[in-house]
Every structure is written in C-alpha cells, then in structure tokens.
N, C-alpha and C positions, 0 to 999 in steps of 0.2 A: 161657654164663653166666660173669661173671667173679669171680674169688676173692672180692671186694669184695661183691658180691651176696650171693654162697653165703653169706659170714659175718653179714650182715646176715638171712639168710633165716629159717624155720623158725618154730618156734610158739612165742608168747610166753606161753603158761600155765607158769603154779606153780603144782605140788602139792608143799606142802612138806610133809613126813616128822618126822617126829619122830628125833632126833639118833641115839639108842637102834639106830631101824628103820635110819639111814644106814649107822649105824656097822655091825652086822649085813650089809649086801649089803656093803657095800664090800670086810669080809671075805673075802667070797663071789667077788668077781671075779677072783684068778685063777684058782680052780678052773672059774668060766662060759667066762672063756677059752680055756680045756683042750677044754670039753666044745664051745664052739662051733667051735674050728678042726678037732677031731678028727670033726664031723659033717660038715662041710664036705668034709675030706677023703672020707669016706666015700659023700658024695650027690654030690660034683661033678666027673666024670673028670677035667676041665683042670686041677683043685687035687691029686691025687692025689701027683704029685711035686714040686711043686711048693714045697709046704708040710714036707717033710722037712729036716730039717739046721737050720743058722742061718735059715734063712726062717722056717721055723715058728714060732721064737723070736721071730723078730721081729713076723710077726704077732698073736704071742697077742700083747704088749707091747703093739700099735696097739690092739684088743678091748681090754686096759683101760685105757689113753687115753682108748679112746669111752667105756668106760664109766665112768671120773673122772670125765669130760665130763657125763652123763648126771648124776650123784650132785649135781653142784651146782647144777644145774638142783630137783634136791627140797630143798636145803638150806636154809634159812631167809638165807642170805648175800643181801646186797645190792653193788649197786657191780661199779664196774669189775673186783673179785679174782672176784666170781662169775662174770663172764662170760669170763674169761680160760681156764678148760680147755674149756665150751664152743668157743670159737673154736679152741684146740689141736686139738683132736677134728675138727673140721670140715678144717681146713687138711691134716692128718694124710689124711682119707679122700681130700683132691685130690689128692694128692703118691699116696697109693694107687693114684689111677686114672691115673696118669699110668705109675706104673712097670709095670702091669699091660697097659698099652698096646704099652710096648717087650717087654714080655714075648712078645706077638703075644696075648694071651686076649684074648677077646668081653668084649660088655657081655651078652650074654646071662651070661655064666660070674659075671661079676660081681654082676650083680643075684640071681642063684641062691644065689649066697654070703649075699646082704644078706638074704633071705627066709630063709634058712636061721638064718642068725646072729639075725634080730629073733626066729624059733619059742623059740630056744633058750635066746636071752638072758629072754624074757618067762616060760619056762617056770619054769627058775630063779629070776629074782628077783618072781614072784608067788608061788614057794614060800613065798620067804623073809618075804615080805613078810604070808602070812596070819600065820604064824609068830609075827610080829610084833605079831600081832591087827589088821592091819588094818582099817577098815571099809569093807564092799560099796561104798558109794558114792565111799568114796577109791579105791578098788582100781580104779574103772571109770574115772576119772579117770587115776589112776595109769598102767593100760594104754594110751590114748588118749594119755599124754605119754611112754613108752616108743616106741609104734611112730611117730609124727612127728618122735621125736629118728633114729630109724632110719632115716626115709625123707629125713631131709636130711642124713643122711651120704652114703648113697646118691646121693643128687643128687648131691652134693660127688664122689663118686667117680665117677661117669658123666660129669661136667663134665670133672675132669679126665682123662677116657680120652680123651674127644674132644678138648679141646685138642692133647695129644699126638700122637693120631693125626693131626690137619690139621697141627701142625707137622712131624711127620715127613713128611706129602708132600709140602708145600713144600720140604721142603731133599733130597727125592729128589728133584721135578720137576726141580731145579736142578742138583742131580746129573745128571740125564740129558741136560738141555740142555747142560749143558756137554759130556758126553761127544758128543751129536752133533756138537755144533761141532769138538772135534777129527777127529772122524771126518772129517769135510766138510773141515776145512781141512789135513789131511795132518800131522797132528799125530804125532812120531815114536812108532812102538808101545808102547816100552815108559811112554809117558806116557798112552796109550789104555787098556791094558791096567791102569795104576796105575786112570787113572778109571772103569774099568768095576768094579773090582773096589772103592771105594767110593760107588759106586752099587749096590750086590750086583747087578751084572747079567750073567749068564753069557753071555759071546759067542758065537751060532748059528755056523752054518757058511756063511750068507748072510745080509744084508740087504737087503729091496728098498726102493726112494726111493719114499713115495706121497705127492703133493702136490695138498692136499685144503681148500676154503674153510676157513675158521675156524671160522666158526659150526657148520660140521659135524663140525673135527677129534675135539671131545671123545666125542661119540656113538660114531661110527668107529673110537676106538681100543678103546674098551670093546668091541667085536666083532669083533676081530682078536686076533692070537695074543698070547699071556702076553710081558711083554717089550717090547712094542713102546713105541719110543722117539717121539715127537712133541714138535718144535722150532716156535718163533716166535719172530716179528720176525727172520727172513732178509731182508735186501736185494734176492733179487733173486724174492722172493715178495711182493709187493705185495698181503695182503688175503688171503691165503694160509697155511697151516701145513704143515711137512713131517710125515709120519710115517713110521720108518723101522724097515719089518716082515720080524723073523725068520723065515728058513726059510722062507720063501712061494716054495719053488722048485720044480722036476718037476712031481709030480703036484698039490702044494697050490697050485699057481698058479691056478687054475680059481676055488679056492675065495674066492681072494685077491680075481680080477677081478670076482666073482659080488657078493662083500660093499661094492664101490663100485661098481657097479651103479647109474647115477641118479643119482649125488653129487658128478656134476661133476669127480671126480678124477681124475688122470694118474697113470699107474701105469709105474716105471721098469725093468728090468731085473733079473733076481737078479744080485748081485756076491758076491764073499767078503765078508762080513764089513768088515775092513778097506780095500777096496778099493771103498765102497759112494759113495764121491764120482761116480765115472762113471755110477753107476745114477741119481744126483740130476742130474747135466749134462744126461742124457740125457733127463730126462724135463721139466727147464725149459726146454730147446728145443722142446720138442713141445710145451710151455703157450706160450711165447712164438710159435709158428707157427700157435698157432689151434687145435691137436691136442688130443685127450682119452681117455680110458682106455686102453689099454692100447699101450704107447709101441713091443712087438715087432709089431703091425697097421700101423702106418708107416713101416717099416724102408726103402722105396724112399724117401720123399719127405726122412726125415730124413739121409740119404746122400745123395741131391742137391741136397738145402741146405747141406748141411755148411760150404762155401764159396761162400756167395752171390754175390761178387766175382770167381772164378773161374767162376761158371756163367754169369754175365752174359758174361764175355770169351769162351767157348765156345758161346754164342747169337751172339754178335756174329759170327763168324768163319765158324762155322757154316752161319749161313743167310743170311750176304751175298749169296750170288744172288736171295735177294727182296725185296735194297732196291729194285731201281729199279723194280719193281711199284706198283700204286695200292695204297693200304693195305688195303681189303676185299679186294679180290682175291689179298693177300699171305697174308692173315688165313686164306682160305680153301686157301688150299693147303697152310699149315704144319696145319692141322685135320688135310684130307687128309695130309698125309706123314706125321706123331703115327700115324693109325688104320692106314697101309698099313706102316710100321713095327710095331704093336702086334701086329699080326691076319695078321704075315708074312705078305704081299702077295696074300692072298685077297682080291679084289675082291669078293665078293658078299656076305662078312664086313663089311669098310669100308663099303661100301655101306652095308648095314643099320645098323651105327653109327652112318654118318652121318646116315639116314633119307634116303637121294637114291637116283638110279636108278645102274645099275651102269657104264651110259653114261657118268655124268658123272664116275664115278670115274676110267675111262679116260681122257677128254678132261683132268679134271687131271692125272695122272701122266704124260701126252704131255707137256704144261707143265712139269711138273717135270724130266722127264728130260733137256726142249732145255734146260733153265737149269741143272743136276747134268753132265748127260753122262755119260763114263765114271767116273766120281767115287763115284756111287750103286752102282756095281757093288763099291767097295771096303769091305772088312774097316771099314778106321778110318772111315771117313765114314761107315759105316753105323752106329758104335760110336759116334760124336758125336754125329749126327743123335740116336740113340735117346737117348744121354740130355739132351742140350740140349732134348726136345722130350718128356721122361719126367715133368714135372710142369708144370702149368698156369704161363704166364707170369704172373708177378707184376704 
C-alpha cells in the first residue's frame, strides 16, 4: 500500500466533542502515553528493551502525535489545518514501521503493541470523556472513531514494515549477487571479504556450485542451508541459476544431493570457500556434456573430456590398425577391445557384455591381435587403448 493511499485512507466520521471535553483529553495525553508505552513494555517481550533510554522517549512523543492526530479528528475544525496532524500521525506510524523493520521486530510484535496501545488509549480517554458527561450515544460513536483511527495507523505501520523489509531484500539479493560474481570471477580477497561483510554474510569453510533451472532456483534455496548464495543471468547458464551452498561437505553432502533430487540440478564439488570457481567450472561442464546431479558420479567421463581435441588425436593414433577395416566390422571390434579391456581379458565376462557366444569373442581378439601384435602386450598401448576407448565415441 503506498504512503499516498494510507493518507487518503481510514474513516471519514466526525464526532465532534465539545471544545471543554478536547481540551480535557488533550490534557490527558501525555500521561496515556506513559501508560500506553509502559503496558507495552510490560505485555510485549520484543519491546521490553527496546523502549528504554531515548527510544522511549521518542515513542511516547509518536503516542501523542497519534493522539494530536486523533483530537482533530473530534474538533469542530474544517479545511485543510484539520486534516494536517491527522496525516502527521499517519505518516509518523509508516516511518514507524519502517524503522521497526530494520530493528529486525515482527508485525506480529507490532500489531500486539497497536492492540495494546488502542486497550489503553480507549481506556483512558473514555474515562475522561464520561467525566466530561458525555452521552451513551456519543460515547458509542466516540469508540467506533477511536478504534478505526487506530486501525489505520496500524495499517500505516504494517505498510511500512513491509516496504522495508522488500527493500531490504532487494539491496541484500544485490549484495549477494555481487559477491558471488567476485567470487566466480577471482576477485582479489580482501575485496571478497569487504563484500561479504556488507552483505552480513559469514564465510563457511566451503561452498558448493549447484546449478539449478530458474524456475525452480527460489523454492530450492529456501531448503537448503542459511546462507546460501543464488546468482542469475550468468552467460554461460543459458535458462539457468547458480546457487552456491555452504558447508554442503562430508557428511552433509548426502543431504545436499537428496534436496535436488528430481530438479534437474547439477551439483559441483565442495571447494574452500574462496576457491569455489572450480566447483562452478566443474559442474558447467557436466551440464554442458549432458550430465546431471552429482558431478563426483562422473569423475571418469569428465577426465576424459577434459580435452576433447587431445582425445580425438589419441583415438586417431590409437586405433589406426582399424582404418583399413569395413566400418561395421571396425565398429565391432573396437566394442570388443572397450569390454576385453574393461572385464580385463575374462572372455566369458565380455562375452556376456556383449550378449555373444564366447566363441566369437575369441575369433575377434585373434583379429585384433594379428592387427595389435606385440603392441597389446605393452604397458602404454594398453594405457591408450583404455582410455581412448573409456568413453562412448562422440
């Protein structure tokens, strides 16, 4: 709701008072002030210190603002001068909820005050007001324009908790994002350590890289550990968001993989903390190869990717004895060589691999060997062969 609303808001009765009965409360208010902050303190734990020292002060002062505010509301005035401590009073209770925001108190805390403060205020100046000789029918009046001046200060103070608190998370989310960028982009320490520390964000002893749709990042962080950092619009996340989670190391890695579980995420490595770029390398290679959750389950494949360009030249060189083969028949024995490598040279293993008879295992490695020769029997060509033939050709 914006300021503009709130001062437009609220209830447009007049009960006007007799000058005598104004002058009487008005009296009265700041002792109602006394008695409403001194209740407050005593009914609402979150106010209890709060309200000591200059605060105090300053709030009984706000109490008779509102209640200035309230008094011209019964006075016979007209015009714009009447409506002027009204709106003070209103404005006063936004700016209320706003600092009561940064304070870190609830609206629960706050609304307990306003309920407390309307008992209090009503209690008092309906004393005063019989006093005054009131009559029943104004007094019922009277009440009814007491407690809807209260409930739009209230408003006014709820509005502004919440404005607050959504601007304060906007210029944390901002804060964070900037910090992961340095993080990611090797930003010198003690420029990391300045931004974490106005982001109040205490650096764990690791961060893991999880890189998770968008549409699902905001759920996902809310079930993950206090802290956790989530960045977008990265370049080389296309439709993607990273989130980058403390302490998800040892034993809490379990938990980490269990909570992306079904959400399409890639999950990178624990690093220190500041060293948490290689946990993000590691795990955009593993989204850019097709891979998904948990980036230490494909430790062979993203090791013999690592240089595509060198694996090609080590295919090529490799298994040159079966260019001049017809290409199925080629097909078929690199299959074969792959499982009789894998299953170290148990035939009856490959075989079943390959679902063939153990016959025709034999019949290929007789193939193989006249085109290997002594070559197969060595260290390094065994070492080539396995990994030039340790992940499916591309």
């Amino acid at each position: 709701m914006s300021r503009r609303v709130l001062r437009q808001a609220g209830t447009d009765q007049r009960v006007l008072l007799p000058p005598a009965t104004v002058s009487a409360i008005r009296a009265e208010l700041a002792a109602v002030a006394d008695d409403v902050v001194d209740q407050i303190i005593r009914d609402v734990p979150a106010y209890e210190d709060a309200f000591g020292g200059p605060m105090g002060e300053t709030i009984r002062g706000a109490v008779q603002v509102a209640l200035g505010g309230f008094l011209s509301l019964t006075s016979d005035r007209r015009g714009p001068d009447a409506l002027a401590p009204r709106a003070s009073a209103v404005d006063g209770a936004y700016q209320l909820g706003r600092g009561e925001a940064r304070s870190g108190r609830s609206t629960d805390a706050l609304l307990s005050a306003f309920r407390i403060g309307a008992r209090v205020c009503w209690q008092r100046l309906s004393a005063r007001a019989v006093d005054e000789g009131m009559e029943p029918a104004t007094m019922a009046s009277f009440a009814a324009l007491v407690f809807a001046y209260i409930d739009e200060l209230s408003a006014a103070c709820v509005a502004g908790h919440q404005d607050e608190t959504a601007t304060e998370g906007r210029v944390r989310q901002r804060m964070m994002e900037r910090l992961a960028r340095q993080l990611l982009t090797g930003a010198p320490e003690a420029s990391v350590l300045a931004a974490a520390e106005r982001a109040e964000w205490a650096p764990p002893a690791t961060l893991t890289a999880v890189i998770v749709p968008e549409s699902r990042a905001g759920a996902l962080q809310q079930s993950l550990r206090r802290g956790t950092i989530q960045a977008s619009d990265l370049p080389e996340l296309d439709g993607a968001a990273l989130l980058l989670v403390p302490d998800a190391h040892d034993r809490r890695r379990p938990t980490l993989l269990r909570s992306v579980q079904g959400r399409d995420c890639v999950v990178g490595p624990p690093r220190a903390w500041l060293e948490v770029r290689s946990s993000y390398d590691r795990a955009v290679r593993a989204r850019d190869l097709g891979l998904a959750g948990d980036t230490e389950a494909h430790l062979p494949r993203l090791v013999l990717t690592a240089d595509p360009a060198a694996l090609d030249d080590l295919r090529a060189r490799v298994l040159a004895p079966l260019d001049e083969l017809r290409p199925a028949t080629a097909a078929k024995l690199r299959e074969t060589l792959r499982a009789w490598l894998l299953h170290q040279g148990r035939r009856d293993d490959v075989a079943a691999a390959l679902f063939v008879h153990p016959q025709t295992i034999r019949y290929r490695m007789t193939q193989i060997r006249d085109l290997y020769g002594d070559r197969l029997e060595e260290p390094d060509t065994v070492l080539a062969l396995t990994i030039a033939l340790g992940v499916e050709e591309r």
